[in-house]
N, CA, C and O atoms as CSV, one atom per row, in Angstrom:
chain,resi,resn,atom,element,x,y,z
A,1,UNK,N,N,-54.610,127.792,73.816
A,1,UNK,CA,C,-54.361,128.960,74.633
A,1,UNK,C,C,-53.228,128.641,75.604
A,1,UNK,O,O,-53.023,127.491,75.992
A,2,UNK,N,N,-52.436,129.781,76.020
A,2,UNK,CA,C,-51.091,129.661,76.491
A,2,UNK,C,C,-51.689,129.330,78.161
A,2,UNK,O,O,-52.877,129.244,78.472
A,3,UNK,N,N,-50.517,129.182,79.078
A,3,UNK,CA,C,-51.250,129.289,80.698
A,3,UNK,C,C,-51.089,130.834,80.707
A,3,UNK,O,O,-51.839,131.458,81.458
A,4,UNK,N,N,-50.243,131.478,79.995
A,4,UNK,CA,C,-49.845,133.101,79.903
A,4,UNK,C,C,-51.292,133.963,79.875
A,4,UNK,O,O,-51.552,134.851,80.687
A,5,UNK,N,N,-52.151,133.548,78.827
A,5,UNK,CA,C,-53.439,133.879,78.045
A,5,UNK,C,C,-53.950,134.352,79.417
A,5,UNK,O,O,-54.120,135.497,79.837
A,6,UNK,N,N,-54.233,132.643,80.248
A,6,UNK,CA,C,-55.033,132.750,80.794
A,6,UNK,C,C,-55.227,133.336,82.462
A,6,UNK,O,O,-56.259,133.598,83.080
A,7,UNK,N,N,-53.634,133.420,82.920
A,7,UNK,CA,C,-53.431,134.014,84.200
A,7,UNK,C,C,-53.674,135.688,83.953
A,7,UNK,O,O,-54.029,136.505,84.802
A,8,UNK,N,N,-53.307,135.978,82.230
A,8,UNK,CA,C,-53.748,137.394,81.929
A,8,UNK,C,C,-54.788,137.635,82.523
A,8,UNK,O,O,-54.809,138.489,83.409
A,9,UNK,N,N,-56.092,136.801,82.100
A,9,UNK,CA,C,-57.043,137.152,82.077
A,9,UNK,C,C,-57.762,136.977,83.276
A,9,UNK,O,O,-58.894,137.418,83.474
A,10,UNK,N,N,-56.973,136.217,84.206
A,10,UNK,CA,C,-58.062,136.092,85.253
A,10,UNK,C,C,-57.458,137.487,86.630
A,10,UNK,O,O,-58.151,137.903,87.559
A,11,UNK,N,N,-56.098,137.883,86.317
A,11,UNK,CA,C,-55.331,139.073,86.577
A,11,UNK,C,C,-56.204,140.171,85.779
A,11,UNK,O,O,-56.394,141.105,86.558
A,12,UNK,N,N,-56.663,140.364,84.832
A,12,UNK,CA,C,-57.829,141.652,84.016
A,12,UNK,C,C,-59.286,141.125,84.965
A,12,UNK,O,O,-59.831,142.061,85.551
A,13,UNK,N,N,-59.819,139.999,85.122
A,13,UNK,CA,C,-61.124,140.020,85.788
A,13,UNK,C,C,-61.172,140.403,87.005
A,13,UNK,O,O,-62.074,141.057,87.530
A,14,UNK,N,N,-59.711,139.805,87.735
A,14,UNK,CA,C,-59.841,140.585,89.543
A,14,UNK,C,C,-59.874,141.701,89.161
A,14,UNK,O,O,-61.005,142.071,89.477
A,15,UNK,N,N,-59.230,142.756,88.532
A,15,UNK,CA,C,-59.128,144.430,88.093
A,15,UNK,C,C,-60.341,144.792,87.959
A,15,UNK,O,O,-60.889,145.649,88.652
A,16,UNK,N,N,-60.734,144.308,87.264
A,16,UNK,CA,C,-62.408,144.526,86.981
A,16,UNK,C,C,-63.060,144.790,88.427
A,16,UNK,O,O,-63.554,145.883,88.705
A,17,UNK,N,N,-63.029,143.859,89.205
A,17,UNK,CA,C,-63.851,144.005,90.643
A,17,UNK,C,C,-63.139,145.040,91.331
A,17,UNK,O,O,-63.712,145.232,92.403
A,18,UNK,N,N,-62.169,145.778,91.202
A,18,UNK,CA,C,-61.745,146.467,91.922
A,18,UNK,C,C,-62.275,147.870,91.259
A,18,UNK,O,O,-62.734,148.757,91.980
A,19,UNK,N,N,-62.172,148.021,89.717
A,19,UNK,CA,C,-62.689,149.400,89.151
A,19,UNK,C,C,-64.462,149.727,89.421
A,19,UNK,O,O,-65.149,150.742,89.539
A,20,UNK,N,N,-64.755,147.929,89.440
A,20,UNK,CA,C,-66.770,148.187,90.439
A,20,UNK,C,C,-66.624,148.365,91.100
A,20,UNK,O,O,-67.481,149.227,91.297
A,21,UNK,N,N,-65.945,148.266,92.192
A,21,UNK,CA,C,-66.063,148.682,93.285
A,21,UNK,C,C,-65.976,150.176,93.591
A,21,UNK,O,O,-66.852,150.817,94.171
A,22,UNK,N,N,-64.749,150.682,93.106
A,22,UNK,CA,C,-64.745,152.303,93.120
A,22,UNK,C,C,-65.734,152.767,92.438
A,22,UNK,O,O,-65.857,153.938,92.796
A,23,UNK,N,N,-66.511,152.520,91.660
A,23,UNK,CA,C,-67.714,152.831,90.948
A,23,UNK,C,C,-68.749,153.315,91.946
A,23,UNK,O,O,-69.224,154.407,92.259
A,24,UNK,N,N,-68.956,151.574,92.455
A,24,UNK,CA,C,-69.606,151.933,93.448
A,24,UNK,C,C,-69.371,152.879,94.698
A,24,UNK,O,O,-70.239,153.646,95.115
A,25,UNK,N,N,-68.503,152.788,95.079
A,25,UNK,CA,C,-67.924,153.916,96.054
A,25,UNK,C,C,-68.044,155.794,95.674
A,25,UNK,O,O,-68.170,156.825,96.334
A,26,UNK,N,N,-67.930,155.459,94.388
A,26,UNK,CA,C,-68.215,156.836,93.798
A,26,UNK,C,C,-69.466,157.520,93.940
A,26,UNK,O,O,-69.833,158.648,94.270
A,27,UNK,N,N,-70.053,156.320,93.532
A,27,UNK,CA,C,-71.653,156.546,93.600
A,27,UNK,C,C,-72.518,156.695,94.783
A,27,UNK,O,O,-73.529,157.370,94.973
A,28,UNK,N,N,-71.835,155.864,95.542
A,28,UNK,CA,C,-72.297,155.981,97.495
A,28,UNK,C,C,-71.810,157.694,97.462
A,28,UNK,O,O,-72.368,158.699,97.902
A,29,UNK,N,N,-70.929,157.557,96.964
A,29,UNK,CA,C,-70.436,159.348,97.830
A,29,UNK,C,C,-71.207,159.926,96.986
A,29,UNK,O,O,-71.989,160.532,97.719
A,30,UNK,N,N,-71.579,160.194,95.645
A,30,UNK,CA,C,-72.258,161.192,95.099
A,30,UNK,C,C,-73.504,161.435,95.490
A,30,UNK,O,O,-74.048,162.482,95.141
A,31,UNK,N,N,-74.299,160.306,96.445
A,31,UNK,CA,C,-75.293,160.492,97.121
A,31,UNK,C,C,-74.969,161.281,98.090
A,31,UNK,O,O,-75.340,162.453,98.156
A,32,UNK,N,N,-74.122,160.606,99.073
A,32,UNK,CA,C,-73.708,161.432,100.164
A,32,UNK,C,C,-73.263,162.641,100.313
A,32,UNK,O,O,-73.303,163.176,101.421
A,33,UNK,N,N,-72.745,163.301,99.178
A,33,UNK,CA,C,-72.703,164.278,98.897
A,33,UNK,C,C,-73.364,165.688,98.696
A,33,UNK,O,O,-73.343,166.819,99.182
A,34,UNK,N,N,-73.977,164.947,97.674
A,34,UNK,CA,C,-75.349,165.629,97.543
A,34,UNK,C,C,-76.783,165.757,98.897
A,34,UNK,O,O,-77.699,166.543,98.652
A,35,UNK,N,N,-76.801,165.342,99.569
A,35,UNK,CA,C,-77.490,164.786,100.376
A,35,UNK,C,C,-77.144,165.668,101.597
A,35,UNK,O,O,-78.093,166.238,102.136
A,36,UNK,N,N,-75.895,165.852,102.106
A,36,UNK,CA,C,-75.631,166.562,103.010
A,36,UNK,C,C,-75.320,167.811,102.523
A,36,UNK,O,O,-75.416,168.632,103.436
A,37,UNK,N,N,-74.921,168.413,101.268
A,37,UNK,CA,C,-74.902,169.804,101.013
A,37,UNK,C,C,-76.389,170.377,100.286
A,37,UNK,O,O,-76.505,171.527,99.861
A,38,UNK,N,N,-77.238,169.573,100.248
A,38,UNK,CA,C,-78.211,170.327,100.117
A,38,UNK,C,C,-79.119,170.482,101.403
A,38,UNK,O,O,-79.882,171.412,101.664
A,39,UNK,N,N,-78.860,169.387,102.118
A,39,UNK,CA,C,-79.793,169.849,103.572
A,39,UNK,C,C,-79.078,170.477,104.655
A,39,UNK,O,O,-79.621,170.745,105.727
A,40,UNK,N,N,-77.724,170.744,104.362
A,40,UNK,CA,C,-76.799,171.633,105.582
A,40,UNK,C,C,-77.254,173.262,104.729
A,40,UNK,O,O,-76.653,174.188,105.273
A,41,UNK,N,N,-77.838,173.565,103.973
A,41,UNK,CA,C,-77.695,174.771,102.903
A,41,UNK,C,C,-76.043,175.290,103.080
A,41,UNK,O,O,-75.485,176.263,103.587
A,42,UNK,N,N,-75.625,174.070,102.368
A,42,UNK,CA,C,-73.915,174.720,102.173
A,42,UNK,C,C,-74.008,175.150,100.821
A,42,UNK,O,O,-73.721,176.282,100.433
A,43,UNK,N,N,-74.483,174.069,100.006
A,43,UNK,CA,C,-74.999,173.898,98.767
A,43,UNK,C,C,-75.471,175.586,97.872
A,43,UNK,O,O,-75.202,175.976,96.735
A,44,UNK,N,N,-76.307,176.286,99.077
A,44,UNK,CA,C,-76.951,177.427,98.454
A,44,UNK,C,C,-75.807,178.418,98.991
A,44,UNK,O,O,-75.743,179.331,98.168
A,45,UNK,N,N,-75.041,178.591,99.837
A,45,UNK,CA,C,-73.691,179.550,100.136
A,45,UNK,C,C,-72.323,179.271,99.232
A,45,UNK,O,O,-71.471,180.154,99.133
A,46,UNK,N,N,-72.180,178.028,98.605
A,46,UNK,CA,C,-71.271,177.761,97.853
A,46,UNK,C,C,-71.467,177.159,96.928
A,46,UNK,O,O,-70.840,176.122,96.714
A,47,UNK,N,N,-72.167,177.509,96.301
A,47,UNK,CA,C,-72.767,176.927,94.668
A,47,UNK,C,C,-71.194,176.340,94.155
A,47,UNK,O,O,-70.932,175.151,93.972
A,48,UNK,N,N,-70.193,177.549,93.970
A,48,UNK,CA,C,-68.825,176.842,92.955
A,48,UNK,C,C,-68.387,175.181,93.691
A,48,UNK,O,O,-68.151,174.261,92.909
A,49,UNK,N,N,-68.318,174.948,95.155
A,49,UNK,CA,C,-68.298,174.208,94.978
A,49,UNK,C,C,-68.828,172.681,94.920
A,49,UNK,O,O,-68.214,171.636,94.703
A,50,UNK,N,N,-70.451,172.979,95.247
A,50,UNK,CA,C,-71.290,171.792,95.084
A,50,UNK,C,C,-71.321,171.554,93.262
A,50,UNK,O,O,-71.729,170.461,92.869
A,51,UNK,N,N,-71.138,171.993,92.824
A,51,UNK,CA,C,-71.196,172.074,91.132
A,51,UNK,C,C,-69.658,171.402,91.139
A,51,UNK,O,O,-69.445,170.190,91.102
A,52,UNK,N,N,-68.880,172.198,91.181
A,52,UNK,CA,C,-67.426,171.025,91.390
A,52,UNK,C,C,-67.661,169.708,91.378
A,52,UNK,O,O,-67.789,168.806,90.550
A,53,UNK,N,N,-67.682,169.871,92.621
A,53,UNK,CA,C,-68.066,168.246,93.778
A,53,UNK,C,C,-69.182,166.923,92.932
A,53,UNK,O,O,-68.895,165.775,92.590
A,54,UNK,N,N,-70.521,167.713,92.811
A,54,UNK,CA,C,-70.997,167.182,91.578
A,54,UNK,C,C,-70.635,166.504,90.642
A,54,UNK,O,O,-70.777,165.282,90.595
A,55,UNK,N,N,-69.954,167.419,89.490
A,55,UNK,CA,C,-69.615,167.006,88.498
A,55,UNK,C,C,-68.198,166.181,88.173
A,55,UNK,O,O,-67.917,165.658,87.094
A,56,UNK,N,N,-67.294,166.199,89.502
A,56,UNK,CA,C,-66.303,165.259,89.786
A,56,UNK,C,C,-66.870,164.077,90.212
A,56,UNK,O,O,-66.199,163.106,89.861
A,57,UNK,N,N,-68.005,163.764,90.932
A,57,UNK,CA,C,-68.365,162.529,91.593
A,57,UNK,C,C,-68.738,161.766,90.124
A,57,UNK,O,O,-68.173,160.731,89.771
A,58,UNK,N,N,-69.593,162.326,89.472
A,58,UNK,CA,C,-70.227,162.276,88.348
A,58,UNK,C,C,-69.684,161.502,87.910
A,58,UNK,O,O,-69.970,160.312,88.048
A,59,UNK,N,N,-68.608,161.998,87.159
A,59,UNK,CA,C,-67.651,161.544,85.765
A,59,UNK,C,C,-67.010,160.553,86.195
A,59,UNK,O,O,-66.745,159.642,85.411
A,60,UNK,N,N,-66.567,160.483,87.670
A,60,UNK,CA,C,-65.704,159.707,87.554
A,60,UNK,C,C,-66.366,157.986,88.411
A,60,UNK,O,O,-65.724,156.971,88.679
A,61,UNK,N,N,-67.763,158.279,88.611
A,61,UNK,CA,C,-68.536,156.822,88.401
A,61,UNK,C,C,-68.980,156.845,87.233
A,61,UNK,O,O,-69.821,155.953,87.121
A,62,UNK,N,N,-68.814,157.548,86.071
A,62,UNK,CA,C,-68.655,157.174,84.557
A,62,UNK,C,C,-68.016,156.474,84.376
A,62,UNK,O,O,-68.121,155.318,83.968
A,63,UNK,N,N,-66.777,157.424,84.820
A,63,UNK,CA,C,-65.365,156.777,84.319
A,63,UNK,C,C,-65.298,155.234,84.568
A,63,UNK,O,O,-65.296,154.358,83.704
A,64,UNK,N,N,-65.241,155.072,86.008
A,64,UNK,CA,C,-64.873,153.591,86.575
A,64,UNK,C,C,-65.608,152.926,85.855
A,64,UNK,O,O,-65.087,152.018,85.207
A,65,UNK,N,N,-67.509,153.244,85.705
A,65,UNK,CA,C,-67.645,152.265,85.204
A,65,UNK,C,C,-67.395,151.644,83.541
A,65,UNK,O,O,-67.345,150.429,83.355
A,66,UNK,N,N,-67.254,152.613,82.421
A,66,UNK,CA,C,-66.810,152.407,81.596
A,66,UNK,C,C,-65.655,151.309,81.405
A,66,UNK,O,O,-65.487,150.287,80.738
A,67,UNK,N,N,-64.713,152.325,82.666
A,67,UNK,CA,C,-63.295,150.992,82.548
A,67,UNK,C,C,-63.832,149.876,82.985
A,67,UNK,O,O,-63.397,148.994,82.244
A,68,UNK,N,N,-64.712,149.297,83.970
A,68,UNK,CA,C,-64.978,148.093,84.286
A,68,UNK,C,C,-65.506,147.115,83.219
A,68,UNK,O,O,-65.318,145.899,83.250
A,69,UNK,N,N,-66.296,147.892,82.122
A,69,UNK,CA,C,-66.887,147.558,81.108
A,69,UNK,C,C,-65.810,147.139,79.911
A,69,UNK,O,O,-66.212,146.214,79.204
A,70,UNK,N,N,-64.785,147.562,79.651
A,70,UNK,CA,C,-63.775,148.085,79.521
A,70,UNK,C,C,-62.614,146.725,79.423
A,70,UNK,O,O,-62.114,146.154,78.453
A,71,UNK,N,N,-62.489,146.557,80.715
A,71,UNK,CA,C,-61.698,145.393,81.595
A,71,UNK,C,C,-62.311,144.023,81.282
A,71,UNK,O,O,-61.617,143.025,81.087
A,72,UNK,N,N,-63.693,144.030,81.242
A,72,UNK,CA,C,-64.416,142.892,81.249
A,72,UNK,C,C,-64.256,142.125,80.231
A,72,UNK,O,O,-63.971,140.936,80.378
A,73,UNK,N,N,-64.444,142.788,78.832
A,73,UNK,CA,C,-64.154,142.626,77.229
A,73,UNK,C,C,-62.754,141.933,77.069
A,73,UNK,O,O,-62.475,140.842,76.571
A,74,UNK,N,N,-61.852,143.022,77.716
A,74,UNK,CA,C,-60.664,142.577,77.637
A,74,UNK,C,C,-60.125,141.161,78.282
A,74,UNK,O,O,-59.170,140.529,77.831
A,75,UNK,N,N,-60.775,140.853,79.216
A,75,UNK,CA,C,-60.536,139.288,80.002
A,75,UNK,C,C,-61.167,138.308,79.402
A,75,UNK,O,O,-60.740,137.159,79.513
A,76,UNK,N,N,-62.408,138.625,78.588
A,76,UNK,CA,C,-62.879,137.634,78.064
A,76,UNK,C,C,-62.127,137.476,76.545
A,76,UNK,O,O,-61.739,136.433,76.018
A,77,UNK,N,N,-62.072,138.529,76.149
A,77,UNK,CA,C,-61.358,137.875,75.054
A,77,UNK,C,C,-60.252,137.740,74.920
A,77,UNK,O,O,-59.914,137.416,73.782
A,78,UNK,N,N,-59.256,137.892,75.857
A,78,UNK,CA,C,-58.107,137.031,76.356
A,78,UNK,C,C,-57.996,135.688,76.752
A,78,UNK,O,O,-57.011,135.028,76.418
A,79,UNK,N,N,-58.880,135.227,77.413
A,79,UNK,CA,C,-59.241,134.003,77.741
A,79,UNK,C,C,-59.781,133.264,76.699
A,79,UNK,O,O,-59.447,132.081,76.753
A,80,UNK,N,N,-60.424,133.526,75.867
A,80,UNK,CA,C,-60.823,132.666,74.673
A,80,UNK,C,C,-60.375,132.539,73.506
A,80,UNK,O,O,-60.481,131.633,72.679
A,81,UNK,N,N,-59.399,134.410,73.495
A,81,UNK,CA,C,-58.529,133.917,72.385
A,81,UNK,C,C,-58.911,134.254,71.098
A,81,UNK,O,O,-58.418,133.832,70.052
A,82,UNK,N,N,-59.987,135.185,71.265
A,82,UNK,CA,C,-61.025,135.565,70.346
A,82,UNK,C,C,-61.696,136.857,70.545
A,82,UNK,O,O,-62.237,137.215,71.591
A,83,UNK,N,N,-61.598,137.675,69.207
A,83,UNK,CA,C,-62.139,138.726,69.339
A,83,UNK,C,C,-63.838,138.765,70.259
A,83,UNK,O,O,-64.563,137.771,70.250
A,84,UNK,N,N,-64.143,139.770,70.822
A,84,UNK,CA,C,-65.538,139.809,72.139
A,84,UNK,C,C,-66.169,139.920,70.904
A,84,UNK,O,O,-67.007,139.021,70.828
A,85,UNK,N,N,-66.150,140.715,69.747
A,85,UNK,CA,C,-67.810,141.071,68.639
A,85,UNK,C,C,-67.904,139.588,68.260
A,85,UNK,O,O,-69.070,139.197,68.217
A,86,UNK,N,N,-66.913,138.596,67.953
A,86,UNK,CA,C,-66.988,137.598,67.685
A,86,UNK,C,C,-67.613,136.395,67.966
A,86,UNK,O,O,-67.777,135.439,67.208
A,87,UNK,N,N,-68.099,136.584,69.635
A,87,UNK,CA,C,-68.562,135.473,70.253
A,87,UNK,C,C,-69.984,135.360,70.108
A,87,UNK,O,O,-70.591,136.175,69.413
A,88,UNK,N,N,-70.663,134.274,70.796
A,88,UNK,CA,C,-71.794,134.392,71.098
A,88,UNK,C,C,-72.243,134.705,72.397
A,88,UNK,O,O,-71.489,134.537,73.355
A,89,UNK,N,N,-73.528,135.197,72.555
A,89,UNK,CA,C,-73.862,135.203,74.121
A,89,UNK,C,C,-73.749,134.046,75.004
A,89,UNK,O,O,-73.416,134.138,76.186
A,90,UNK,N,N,-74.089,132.749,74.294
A,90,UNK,CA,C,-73.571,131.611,75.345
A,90,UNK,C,C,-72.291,131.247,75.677
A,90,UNK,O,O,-71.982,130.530,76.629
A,91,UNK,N,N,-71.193,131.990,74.496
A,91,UNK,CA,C,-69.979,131.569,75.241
A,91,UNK,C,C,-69.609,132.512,76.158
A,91,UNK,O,O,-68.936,132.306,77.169
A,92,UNK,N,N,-70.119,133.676,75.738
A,92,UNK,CA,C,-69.532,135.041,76.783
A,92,UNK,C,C,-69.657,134.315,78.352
A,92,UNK,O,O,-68.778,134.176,79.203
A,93,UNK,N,N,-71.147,133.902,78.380
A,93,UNK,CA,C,-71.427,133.147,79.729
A,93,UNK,C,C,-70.696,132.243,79.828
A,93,UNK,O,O,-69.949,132.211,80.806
A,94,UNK,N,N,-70.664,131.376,79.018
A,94,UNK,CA,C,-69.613,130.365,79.606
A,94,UNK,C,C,-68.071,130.878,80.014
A,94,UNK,O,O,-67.311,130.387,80.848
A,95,UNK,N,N,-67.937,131.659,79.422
A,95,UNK,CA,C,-66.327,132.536,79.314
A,95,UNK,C,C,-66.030,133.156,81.076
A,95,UNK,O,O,-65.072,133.220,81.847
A,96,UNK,N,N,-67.711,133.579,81.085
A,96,UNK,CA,C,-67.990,134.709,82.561
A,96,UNK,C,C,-67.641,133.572,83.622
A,96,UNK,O,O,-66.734,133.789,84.425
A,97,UNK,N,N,-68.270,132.477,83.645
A,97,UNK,CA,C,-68.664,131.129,84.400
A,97,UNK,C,C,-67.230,130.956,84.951
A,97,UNK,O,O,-66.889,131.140,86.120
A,98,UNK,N,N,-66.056,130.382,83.409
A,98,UNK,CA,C,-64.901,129.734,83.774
A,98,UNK,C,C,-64.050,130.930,84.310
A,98,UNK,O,O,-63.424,130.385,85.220
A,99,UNK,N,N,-63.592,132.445,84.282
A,99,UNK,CA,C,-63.024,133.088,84.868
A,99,UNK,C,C,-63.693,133.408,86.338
A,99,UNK,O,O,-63.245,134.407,86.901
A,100,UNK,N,N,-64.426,132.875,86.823
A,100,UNK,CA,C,-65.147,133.234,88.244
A,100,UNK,C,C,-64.340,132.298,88.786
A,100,UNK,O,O,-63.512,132.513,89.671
A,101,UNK,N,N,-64.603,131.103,88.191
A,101,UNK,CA,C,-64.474,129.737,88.919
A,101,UNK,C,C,-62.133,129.915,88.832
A,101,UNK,O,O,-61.508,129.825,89.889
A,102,UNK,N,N,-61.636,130.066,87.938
A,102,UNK,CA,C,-60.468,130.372,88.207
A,102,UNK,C,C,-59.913,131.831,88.915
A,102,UNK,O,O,-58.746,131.860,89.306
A,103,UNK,N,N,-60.517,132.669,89.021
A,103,UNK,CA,C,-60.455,133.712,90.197
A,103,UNK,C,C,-60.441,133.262,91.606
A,103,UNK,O,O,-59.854,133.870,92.502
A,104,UNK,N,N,-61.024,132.315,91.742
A,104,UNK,CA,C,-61.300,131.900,92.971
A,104,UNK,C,C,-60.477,130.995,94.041
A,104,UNK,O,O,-60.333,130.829,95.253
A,105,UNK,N,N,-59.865,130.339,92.294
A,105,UNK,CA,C,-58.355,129.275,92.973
A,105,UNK,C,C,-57.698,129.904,93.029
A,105,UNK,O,O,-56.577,129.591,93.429
């Protein structure tokens, strides 16, 4: 494996923590969201846009997390150099292990 391979990949795993994170952020707000337009009854005066609001928060902590899922595949099997259906579960871990530990330097 090149040093190219592998700065790829540890450049795709930081990405990764950044698309969880908006995930998560998505998901904090879709609570919060929901939460304050149903107990302000804004919710019942403006149905169009709690249904909006909704279904944008929704999709798009789909979305992120898909891509994170997404991102993850892609770093590991950059780093090893090897198709992801290909591996085993112990190398995936080991794969997970050594891109933590080079993220970090």
């Amino acid at each position: 494996m090149t040093q190219l391979d592998r700065n790829g990949a540890v450049r795709l795993f930081r990405l990764r923590l950044v698309t969880f994170s908006l995930s998560l952020i998505f998901i904090l707000s879709f609570f919060i969201f929901t939460y304050f337009t149903l107990n302000t009854g804004y919710a019942a005066r403006h149905l169009h846009i709690f249904i909006t609001g909704f279904t944008v928060l929704v999709v798009a902590a789909i979305g992120t997390g898909i891509e994170t899922v997404i991102l993850t595949r892609a770093a590991i099997s950059k780093f090893t150099g090897k198709n992801m259906n290909d591996l085993k579960p112990d190398e995936v871990s080991q794969a997970i292990q050594r891109l933590r530990i080079l993220r970090q330097k």
